[in-house]
C-alpha positions as CSV (number, residue, x, y, z in Angstrom):
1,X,1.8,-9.1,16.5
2,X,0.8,-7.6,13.1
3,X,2.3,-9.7,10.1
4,X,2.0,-8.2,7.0
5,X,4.0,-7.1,3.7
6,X,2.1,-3.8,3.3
7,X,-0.8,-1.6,4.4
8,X,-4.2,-1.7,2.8
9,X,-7.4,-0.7,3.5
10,X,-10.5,-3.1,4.0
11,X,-11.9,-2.1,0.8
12,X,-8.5,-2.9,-1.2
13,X,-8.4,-6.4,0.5
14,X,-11.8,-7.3,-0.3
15,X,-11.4,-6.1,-3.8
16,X,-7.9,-8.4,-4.3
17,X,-9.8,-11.3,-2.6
18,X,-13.1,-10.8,-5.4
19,X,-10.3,-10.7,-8.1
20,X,-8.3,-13.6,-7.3
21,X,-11.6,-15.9,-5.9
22,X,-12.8,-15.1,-9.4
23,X,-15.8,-12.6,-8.7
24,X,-17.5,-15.1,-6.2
25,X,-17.2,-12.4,-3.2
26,X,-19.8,-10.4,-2.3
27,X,-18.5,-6.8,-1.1
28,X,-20.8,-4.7,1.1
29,X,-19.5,-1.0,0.1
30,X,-21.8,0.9,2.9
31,X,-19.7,-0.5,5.6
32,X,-18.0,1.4,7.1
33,X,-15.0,1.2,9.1
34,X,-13.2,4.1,10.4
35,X,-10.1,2.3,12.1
36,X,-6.6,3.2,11.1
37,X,-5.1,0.3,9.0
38,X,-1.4,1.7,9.5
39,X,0.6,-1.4,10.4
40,X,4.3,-1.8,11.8
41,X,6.1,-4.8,11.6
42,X,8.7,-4.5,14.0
43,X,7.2,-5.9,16.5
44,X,7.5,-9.6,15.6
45,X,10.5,-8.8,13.0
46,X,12.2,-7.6,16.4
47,X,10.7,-10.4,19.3
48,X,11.2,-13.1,17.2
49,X,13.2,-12.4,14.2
50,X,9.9,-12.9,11.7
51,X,9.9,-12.0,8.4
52,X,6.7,-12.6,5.5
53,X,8.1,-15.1,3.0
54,X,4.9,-14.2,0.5
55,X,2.9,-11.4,-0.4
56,X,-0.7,-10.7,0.3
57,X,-2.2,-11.7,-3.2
58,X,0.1,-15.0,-2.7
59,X,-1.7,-15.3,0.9
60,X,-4.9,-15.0,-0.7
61,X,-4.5,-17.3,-3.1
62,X,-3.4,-19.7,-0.6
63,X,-6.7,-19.2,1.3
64,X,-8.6,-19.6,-2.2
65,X,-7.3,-23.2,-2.8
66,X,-7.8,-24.1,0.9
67,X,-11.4,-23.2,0.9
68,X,-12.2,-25.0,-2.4
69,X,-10.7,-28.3,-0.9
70,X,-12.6,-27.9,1.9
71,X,-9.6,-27.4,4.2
72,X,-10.9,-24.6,5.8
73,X,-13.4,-25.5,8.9
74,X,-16.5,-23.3,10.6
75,X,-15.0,-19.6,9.4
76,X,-17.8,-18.4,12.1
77,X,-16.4,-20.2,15.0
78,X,-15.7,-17.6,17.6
79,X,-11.9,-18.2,17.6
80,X,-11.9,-16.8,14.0
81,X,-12.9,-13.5,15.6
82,X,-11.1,-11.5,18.2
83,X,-14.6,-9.8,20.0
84,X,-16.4,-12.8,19.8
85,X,-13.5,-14.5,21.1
86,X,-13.0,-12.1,24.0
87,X,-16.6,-12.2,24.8
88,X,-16.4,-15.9,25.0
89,X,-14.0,-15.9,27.3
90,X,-15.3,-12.8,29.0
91,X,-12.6,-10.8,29.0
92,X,-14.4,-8.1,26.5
């Protein structure tokens, strides 16, 4: 399902995440990513009757605190990454 409040590009996100994290994010601007970030809710609005209760800045700033209390384990554990989870599991 996609959950979301709105659209935005990888470049926007990172750019609200360096904000709110306080500048401590390093951006790598010659990446490029091609993919289509238009997302649709409906999905999970419709199968389970899902709705966002925060924004994404509010998300962000969730993920901030979590990180700085150490709440947040291995972030490059395979499960945190849909190829490398499919490859694990060798379904890719």
């Amino acid at each position: 399902f996609n959950v979301s409040t709105e659209n935005a590009t990888v470049l926007s996100l990172a750019r609200r995440v360096q904000a709110i994290a306080g500048g401590r994010v390093e951006i790598d601007t010659n990446a490029v990513d091609a993919r289509s970030y238009r997302l649709n809710t409906d999905k999970i609005q419709q199968a389970l009757n899902f709705e966002t209760s925060c924004t994404v800045d509010e998300a962000i700033e969730d993920l901030v605190i979590a990180f700085k209390a150490g709440r947040v384990p291995d972030v490059t554990d395979p499960k945190y990454y849909n190829v490398r989870q499919l490859q694990a599991c060798h379904i890719s």
